[in-house]
C-alpha positions in Angstrom: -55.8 -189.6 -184.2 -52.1 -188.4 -185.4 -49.4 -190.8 -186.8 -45.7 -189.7 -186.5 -43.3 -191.0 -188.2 -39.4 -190.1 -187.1 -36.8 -190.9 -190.0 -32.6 -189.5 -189.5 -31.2 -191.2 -187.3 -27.9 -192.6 -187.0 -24.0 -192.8 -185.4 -22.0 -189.4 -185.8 -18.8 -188.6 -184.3 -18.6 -185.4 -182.2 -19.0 -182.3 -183.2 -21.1 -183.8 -186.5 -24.2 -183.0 -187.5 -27.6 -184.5 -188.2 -30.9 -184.3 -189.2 -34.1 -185.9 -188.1 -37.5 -185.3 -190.0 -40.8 -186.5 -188.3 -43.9 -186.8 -191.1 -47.3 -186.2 -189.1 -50.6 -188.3 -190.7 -54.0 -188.5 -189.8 -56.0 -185.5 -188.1 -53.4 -182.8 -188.6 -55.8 -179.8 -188.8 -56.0 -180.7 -185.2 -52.3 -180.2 -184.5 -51.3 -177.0 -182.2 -47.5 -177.5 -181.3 -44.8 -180.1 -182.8 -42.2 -181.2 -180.8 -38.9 -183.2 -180.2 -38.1 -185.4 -177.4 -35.3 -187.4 -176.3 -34.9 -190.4 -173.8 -31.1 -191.5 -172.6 -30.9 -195.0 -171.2 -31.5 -194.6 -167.6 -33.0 -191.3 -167.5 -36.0 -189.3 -167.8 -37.5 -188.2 -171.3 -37.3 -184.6 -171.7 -38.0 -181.9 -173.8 -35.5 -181.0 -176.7 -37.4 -178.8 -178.8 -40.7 -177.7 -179.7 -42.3 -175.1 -182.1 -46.4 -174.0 -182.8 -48.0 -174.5 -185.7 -47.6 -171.2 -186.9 -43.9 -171.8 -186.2 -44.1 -167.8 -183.9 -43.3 -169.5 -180.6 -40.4 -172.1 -180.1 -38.6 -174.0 -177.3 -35.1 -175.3 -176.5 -33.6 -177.2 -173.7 -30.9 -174.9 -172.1 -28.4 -177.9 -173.5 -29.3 -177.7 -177.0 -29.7 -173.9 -177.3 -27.6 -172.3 -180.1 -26.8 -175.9 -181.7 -30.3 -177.6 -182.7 -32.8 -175.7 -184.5 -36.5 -176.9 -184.8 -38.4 -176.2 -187.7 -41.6 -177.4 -189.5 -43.5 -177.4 -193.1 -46.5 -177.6 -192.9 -47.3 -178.0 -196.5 -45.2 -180.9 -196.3 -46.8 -181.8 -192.4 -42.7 -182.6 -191.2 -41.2 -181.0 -188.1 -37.6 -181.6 -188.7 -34.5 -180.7 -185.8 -31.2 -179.8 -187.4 -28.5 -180.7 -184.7 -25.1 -179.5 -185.3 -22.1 -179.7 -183.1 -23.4 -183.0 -181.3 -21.6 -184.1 -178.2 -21.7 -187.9 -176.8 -24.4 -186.7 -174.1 -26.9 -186.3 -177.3 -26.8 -189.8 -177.1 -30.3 -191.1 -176.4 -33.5 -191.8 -178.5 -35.2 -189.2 -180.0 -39.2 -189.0 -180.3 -41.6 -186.6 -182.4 -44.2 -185.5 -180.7 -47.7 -183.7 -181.6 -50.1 -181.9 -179.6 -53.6 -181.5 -180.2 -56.5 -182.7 -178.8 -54.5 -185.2 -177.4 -50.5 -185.7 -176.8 -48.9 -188.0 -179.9 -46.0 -190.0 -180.2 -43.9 -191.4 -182.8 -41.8 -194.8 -182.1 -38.6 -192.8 -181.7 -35.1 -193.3 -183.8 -31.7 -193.6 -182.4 -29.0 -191.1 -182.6 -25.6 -192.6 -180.9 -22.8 -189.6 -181.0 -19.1 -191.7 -180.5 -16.1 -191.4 -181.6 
């Protein structure tokens, strides 16, 4: 089993910045990718980010390239997504998420961009 624990959410105006940091406890050595998620009221949750363990090999949505920047410690077991220049269709909830021997999910925090 995997715990994940999201922490950094928040209300930012456009164009701000933020950062979310997910803490992963319990079977860790089992761990192969880390990832970001994120759900908008009334749509589908989809992919924002995700990164292997090794941190070679990462993933962005098309819609974040070039603004959010996954990244992970794995002395410190976070995965943590730097999001700069945010727009209001950031809005949604945002979910860590953990691969292994099975898929993991933390409870998710908010992140609201509005002027």
């Amino acid at each position: 089993q995997v715990q994940l624990v999201e922490s950094g959410g928040g209300l930012v105006q456009p164009g701000g910045s933020l950062r979310l940091s997910c803490a992963a406890s319990g079977s860790i050595f089992s761990i192969n990718v880390l990832g970001w998620y994120r759900q908008a009221r009334g749509k589908q949750r989809e992919l924002v980010a995700s990164i292997t363990i090794s941190g070679s090999i990462t993933r962005y949505a098309d819609s974040v390239k070039g603004r959010f920047t996954i990244s992970r410690d794995n002395t410190k077991n976070t995965v943590d997504l730097q999001m700069n220049s945010l727009k209001p269709e950031d809005t949604a909830v945002y979910y860590c998420s953990a691969v292994s021997s099975g898929n993991y999910w933390g409870k998710g925090t908010l992140v609201t961009v509005s002027s």
